[in-house]
C-alpha positions as CSV (number, residue, x, y, z in Angstrom):
1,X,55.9,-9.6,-15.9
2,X,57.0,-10.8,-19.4
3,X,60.5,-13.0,-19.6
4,X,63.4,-10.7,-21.2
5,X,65.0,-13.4,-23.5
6,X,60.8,-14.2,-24.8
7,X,60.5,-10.7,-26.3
8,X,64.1,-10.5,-27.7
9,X,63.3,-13.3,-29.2
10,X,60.3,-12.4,-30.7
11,X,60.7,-8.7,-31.6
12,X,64.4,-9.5,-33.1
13,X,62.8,-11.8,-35.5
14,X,59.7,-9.2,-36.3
15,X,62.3,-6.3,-36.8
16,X,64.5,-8.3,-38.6
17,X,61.5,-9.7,-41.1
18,X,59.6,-6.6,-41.6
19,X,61.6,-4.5,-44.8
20,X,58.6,-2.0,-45.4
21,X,60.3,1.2,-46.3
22,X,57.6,3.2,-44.0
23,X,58.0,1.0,-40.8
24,X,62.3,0.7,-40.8
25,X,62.0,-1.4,-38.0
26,X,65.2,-2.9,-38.6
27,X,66.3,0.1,-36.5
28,X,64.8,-1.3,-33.2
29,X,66.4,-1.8,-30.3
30,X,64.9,-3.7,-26.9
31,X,66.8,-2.0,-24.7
32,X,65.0,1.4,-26.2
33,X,61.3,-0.8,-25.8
34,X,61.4,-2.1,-22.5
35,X,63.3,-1.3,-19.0
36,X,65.1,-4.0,-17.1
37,X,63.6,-4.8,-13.3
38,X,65.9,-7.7,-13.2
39,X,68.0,-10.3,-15.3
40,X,65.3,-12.3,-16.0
41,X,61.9,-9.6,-16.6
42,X,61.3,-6.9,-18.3
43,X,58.2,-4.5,-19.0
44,X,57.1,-2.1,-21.7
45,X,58.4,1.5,-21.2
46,X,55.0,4.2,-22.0
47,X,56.5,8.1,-21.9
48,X,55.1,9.5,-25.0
49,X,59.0,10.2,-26.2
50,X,59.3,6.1,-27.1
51,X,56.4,6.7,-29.7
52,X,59.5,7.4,-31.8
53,X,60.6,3.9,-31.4
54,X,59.7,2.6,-35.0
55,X,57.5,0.1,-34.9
56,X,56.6,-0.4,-31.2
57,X,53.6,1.5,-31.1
58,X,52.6,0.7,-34.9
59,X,53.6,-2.9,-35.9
60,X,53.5,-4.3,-32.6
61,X,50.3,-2.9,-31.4
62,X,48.6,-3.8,-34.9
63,X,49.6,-7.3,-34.8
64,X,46.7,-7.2,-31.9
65,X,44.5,-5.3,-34.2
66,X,44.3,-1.8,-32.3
67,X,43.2,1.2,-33.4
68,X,44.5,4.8,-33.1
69,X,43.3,5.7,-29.7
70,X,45.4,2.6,-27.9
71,X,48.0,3.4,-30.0
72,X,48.3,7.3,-29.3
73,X,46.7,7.5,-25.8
74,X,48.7,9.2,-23.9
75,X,48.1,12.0,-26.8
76,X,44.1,12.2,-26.6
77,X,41.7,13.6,-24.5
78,X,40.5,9.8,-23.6
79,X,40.0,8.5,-19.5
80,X,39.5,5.7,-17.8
81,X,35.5,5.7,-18.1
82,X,35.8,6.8,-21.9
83,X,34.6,3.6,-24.0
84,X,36.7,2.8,-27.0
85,X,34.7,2.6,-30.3
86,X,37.5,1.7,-32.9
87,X,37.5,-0.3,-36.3
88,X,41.2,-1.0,-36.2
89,X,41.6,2.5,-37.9
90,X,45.0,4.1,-38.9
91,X,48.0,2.5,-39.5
92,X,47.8,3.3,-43.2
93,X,50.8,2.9,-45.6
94,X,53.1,5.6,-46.2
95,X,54.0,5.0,-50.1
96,X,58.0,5.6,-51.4
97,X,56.5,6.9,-54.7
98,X,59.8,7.0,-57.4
99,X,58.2,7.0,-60.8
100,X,55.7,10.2,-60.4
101,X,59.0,11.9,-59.3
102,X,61.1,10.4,-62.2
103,X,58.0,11.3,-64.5
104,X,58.2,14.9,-63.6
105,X,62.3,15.2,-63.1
106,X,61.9,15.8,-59.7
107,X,64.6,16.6,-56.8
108,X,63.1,15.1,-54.2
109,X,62.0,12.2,-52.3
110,X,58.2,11.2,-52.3
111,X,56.0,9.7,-49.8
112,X,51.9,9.1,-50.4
113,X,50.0,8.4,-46.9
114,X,47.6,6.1,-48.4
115,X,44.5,7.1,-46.2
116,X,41.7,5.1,-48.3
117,X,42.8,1.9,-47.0
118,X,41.1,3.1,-43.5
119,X,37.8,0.8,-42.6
120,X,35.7,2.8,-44.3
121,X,37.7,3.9,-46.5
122,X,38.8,7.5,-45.8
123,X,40.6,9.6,-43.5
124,X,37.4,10.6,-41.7
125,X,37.7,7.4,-39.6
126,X,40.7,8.7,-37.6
127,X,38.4,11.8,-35.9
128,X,35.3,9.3,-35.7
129,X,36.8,7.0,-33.6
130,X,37.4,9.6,-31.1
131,X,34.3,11.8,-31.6
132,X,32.1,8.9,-31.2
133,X,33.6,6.9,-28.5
134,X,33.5,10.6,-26.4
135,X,29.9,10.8,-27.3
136,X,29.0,7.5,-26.1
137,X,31.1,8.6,-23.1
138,X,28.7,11.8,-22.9
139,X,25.5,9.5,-23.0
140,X,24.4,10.6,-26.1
141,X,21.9,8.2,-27.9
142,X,23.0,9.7,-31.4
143,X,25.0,11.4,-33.5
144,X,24.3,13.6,-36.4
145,X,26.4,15.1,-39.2
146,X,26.6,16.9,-43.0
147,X,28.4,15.8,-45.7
148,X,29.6,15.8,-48.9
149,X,29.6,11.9,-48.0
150,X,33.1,10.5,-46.3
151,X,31.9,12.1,-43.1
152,X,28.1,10.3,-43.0
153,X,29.9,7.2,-44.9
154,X,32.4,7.1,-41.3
155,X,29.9,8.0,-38.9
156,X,27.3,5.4,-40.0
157,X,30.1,2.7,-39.3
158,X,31.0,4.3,-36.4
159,X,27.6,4.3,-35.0
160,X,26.6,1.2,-36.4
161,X,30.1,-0.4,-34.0
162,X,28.5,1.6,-31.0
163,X,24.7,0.8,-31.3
164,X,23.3,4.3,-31.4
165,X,21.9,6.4,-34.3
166,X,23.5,8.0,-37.1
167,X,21.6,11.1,-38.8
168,X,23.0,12.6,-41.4
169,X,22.5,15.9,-44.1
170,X,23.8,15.9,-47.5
171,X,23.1,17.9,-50.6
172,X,20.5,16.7,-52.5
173,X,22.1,14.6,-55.8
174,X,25.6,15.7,-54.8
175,X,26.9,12.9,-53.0
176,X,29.2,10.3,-54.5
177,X,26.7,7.0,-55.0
178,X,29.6,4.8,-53.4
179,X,29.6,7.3,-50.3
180,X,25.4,7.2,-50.2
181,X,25.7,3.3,-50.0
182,X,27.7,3.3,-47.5
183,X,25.6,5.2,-45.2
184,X,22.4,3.3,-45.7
185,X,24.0,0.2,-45.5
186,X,24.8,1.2,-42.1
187,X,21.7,2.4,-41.0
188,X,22.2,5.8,-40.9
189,X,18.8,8.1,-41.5
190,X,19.5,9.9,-44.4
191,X,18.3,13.2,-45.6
192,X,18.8,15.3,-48.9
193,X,18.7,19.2,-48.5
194,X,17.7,21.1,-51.2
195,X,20.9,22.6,-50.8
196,X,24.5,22.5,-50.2
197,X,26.7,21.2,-47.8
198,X,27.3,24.7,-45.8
199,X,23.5,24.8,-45.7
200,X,23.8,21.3,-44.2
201,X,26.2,22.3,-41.7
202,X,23.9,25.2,-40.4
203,X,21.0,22.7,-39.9
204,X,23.3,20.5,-37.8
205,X,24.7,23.4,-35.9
206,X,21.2,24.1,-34.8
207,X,20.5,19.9,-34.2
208,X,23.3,20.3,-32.1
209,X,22.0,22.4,-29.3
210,X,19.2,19.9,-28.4
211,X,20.7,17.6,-25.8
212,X,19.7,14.5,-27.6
213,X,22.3,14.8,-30.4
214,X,26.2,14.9,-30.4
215,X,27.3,17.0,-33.5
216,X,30.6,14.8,-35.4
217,X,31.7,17.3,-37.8
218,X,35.1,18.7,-37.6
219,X,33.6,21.7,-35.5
220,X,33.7,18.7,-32.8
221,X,37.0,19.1,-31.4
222,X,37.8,15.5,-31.2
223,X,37.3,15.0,-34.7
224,X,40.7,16.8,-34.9
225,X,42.2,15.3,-31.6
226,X,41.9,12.0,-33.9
227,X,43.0,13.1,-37.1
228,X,46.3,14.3,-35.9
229,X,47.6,11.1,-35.5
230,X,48.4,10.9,-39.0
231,X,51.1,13.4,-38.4
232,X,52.5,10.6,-35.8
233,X,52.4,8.1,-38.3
234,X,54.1,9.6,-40.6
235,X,57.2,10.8,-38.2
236,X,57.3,7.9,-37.0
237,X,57.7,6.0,-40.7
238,X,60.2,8.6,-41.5
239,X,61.7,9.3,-37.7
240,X,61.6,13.1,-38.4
241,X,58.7,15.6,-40.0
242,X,58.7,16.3,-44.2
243,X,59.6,19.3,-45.1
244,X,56.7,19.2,-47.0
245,X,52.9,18.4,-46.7
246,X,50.9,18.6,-49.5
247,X,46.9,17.9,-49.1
248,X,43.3,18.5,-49.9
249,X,41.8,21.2,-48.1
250,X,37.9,21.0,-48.0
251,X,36.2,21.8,-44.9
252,X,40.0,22.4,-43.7
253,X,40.0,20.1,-40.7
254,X,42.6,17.8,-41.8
255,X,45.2,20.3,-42.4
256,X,44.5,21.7,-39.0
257,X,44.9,18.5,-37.5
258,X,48.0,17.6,-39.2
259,X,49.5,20.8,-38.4
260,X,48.4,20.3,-34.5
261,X,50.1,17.1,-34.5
262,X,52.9,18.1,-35.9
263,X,53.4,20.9,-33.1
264,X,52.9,18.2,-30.2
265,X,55.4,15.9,-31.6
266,X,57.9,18.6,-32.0
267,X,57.2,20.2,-28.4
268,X,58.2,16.4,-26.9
269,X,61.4,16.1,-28.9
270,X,60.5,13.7,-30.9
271,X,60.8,15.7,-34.0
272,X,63.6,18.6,-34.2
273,X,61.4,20.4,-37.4
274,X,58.4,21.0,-38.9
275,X,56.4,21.1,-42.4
276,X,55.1,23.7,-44.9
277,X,51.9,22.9,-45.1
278,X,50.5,23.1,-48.5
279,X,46.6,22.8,-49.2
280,X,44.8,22.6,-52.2
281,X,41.9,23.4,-52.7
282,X,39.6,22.8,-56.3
283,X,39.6,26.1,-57.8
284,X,35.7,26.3,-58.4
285,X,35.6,25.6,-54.7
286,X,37.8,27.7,-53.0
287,X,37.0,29.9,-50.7
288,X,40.0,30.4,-48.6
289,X,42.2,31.5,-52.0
290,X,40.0,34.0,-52.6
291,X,39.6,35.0,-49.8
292,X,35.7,35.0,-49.3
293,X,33.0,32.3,-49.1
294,X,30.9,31.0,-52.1
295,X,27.8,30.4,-52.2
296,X,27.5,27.7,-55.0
297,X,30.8,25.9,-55.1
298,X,31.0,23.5,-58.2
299,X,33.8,20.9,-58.4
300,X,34.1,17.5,-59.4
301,X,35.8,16.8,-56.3
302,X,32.8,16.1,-54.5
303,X,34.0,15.5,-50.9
304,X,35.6,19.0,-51.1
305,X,32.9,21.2,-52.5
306,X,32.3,23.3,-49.4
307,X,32.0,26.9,-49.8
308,X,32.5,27.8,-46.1
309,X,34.9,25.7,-44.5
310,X,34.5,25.2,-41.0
311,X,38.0,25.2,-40.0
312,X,39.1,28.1,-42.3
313,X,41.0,30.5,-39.5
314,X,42.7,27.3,-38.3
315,X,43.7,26.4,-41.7
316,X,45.1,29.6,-42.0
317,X,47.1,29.7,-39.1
318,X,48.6,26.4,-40.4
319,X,49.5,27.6,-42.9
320,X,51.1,31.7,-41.7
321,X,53.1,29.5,-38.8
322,X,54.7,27.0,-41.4
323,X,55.1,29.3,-44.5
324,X,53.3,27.3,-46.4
325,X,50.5,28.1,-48.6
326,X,47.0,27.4,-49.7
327,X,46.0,27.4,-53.8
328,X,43.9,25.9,-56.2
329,X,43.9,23.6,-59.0
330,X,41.4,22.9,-61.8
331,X,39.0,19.8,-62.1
332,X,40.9,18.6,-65.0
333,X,44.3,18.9,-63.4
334,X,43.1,17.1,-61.0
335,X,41.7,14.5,-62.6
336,X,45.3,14.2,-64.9
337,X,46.5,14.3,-61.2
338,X,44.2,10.6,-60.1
339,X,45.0,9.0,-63.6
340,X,48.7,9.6,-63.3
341,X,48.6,8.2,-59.4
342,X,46.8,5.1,-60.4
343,X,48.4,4.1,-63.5
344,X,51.8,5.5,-62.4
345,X,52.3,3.9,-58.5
346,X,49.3,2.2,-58.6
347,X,47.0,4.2,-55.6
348,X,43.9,4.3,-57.0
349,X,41.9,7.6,-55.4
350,X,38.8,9.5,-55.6
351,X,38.7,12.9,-57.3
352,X,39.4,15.1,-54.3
353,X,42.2,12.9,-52.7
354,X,44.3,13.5,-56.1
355,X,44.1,17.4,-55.5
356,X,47.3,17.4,-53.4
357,X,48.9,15.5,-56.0
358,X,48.0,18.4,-58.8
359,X,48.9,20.7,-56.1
360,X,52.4,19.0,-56.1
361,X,52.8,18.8,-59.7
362,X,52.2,22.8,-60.0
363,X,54.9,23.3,-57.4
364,X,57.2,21.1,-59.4
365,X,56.7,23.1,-62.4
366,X,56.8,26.4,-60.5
367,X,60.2,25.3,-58.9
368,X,59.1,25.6,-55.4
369,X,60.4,22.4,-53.9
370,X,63.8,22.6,-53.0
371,X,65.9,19.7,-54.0
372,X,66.7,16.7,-51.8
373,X,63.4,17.6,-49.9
374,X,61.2,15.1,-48.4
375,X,57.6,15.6,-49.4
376,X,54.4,14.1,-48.4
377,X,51.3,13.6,-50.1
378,X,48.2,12.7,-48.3
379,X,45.4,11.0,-50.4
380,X,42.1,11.2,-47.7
381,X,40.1,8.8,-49.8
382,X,39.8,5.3,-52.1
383,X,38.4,5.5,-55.7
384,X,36.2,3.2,-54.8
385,X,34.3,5.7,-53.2
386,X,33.3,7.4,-56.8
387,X,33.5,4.5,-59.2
388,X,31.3,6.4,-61.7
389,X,34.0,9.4,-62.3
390,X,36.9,7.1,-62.4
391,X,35.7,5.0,-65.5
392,X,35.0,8.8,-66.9
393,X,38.4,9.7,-66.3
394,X,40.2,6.2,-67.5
395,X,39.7,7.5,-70.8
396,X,39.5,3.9,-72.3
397,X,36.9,1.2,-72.7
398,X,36.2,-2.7,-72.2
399,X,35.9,-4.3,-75.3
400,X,33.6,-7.0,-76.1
401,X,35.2,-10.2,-77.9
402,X,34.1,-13.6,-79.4
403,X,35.2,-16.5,-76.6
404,X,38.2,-18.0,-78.7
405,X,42.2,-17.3,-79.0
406,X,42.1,-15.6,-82.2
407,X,39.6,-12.6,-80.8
408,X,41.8,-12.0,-78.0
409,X,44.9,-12.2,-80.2
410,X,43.8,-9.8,-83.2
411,X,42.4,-6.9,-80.4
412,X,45.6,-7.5,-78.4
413,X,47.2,-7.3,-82.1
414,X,49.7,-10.1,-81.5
415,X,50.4,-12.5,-84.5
């Protein structure tokens, strides 16, 4: 039993200290957190409703460094025998952005979920956690995936925290190099198709059938279970749903997810609406725009070159039930879209992760979001994971200089 006057003590101070705009927890209130058994004791209330308590379940459990299956339990398919493979995932910021919406004359209040500060750096981690702690669960020795390289960059880690193997399939010379490191850092066996990422996905699909591997893709339904709980995070930073969801849409998983969570929170009360869901997809890679598959997408968007996404019917049943919409955006609009980002609010993200930001942009200039609305951008990945493309895009140099006062003071031309 823990002492009643202990914890108001304690979570009055960490309420009262904690002014991040995404966390509000200077709403808190104990009686709301705990119930009463007598003067003197009280204990934790855990119906799912209370996960709209802002910041119980997010800066209270991460003080003890969980990750998003303790902190979303009772919404995953997770039991008593399922063991918990977690890097401390989730949690990630949700961004007040002001001067891309000033920049742009925008009506409306902005919010960036920052997922590249996740462990390995992308959104991917929230569906590994999940997938690979059920495989472990399942007895499965390893795991094997395709990628464009965030998936085999998370499932390496993954399965480098749960001692079991990691193969994984990605095109041949069209994988990010920061991605590539990651996975062989990790361990994970390695292999370049002559080919491209759907190809991939068919040889896995067929890897998947022996007993001996546990597929980790987004056609593993867990993958999704875990990646919905960025739709918690985010209505519980805001304590109610956008009314507007931009993001990247590449093998279409995450907009499925987001959408899925978005419906559970809403079916508990917890939220009274939900979002338009608005994907973006790069326009020499997509397929669900026009409608068909490709057989040779090209974008510099590497993590969402995929021709064939896996979760395309899901997608667009996200996006017919929330009267959103799915288009596309060029490589250099999207590329405008990760130099404005990073010089402009300072998130610095990899090519594909600044799609939903272009996406938002074109909807600006088209007049399609309604004034006083509150939008959300997710960015799924750091820049860090494609260094080489983001000194490309800077569009300015180093220079070189002699090691004395006057060098630096004639190229920063100050007299």
């Amino acid at each position: 039993m823990l002492n009643a006057s202990f914890y108001h003590h304690i979570i009055g101070n960490f309420c009262c200290k904690q002014n991040y705009h995404y966390v509000n927890t200077h709403t808190c209130s104990i009686e709301n957190l705990f119930v009463h058994d007598s003067p003197n004791t009280i204990t934790r209330k855990t119906t799912p409703v209370n996960r709209q308590i802002i910041g119980l379940n997010h800066s209270a459990t991460t003080m003890m460094g969980q990750g998003i299956i303790e902190r979303y339990k009772e919404f995953l398919p997770i039991n008593e025998n399922t063991p918990i493979i977690s890097l401390n995932e989730g949690n990630t910021p949700l961004i007040f952005s002001k001067n891309i919406t000033n920049h742009i004359s925008g009506d409306f209040n902005l919010y960036i979920k920052f997922e590249g500060l996740n462990p390995t750096a992308s959104f991917k981690d929230r569906g590994m956690t999940l997938a690979v702690s059920k495989a472990l669960e399942n007895g499965a020795k390893a795991i094997v995936c395709a990628s464009t390289g965030n998936t085999s960059a998370s499932a390496a880690a993954y399965a480098a925290r749960a001692g079991i193997k990691c193969v994984v399939l990605i095109p041949e010379g069209k994988i990010a190099y920061g991605k590539m490191a990651q996975a062989l850092i990790h361990g994970a066996i390695t292999l370049e198709i002559r080919g491209n990422f759907d190809d991939a996905l068919l040889l896995v699909r067929e890897l998947g059938k022996r007993e001996d591997f546990e597929i980790v893709n987004s056609i593993n339904p867990f993958r999704i279970q875990g990646q919905k709980t960025g739709a918690f995070e985010i209505c519980d930073s805001l304590e109610t749903a956008p009314d507007m969801h931009f993001l990247p849409v590449g093998n279409a998983g995450n907009i499925t997810s987001y959408w899925m969570g978005y419906n559970e929170y809403r079916k508990l009360g917890i939220i009274k609406s939900l979002p338009q869901m608005m994907g973006w997809q790069a326009q020499g890679a997509a397929p669900i725009v026009r409608g068909h598959a490709i057989k040779k997408p090209e974008t510099i968007a590497s993590a969402i070159r995929i021709g064939n996404p896996a979760s395309w019917q899901l997608a667009n049943d996200a996006i017919k039930e929330s009267e959103g919409l799915i288009d596309s955006v060029t490589d250099e609009e999207l590329l405008d879209a990760q130099r404005m980002l990073a010089r402009m609010e300072g998130i610095f993200v990899e090519p594909a992760s600044a799609t939903g930001i272009a996406g938002l942009l074109k909807s600006n200039n088209n007049g399609q979001i309604p004034s006083g609305a509150t939008v959300v951008v997710t960015v799924t990945g750091h820049g860090l994971k494609d260094p080489e493309i983001a000194v490309e895009n800077s569009k300015v140099r180093s220079v070189v200089i002699n090691p004395d006062i006057s060098s630096v003071l004639n190229t920063l031309e100050i007299t």
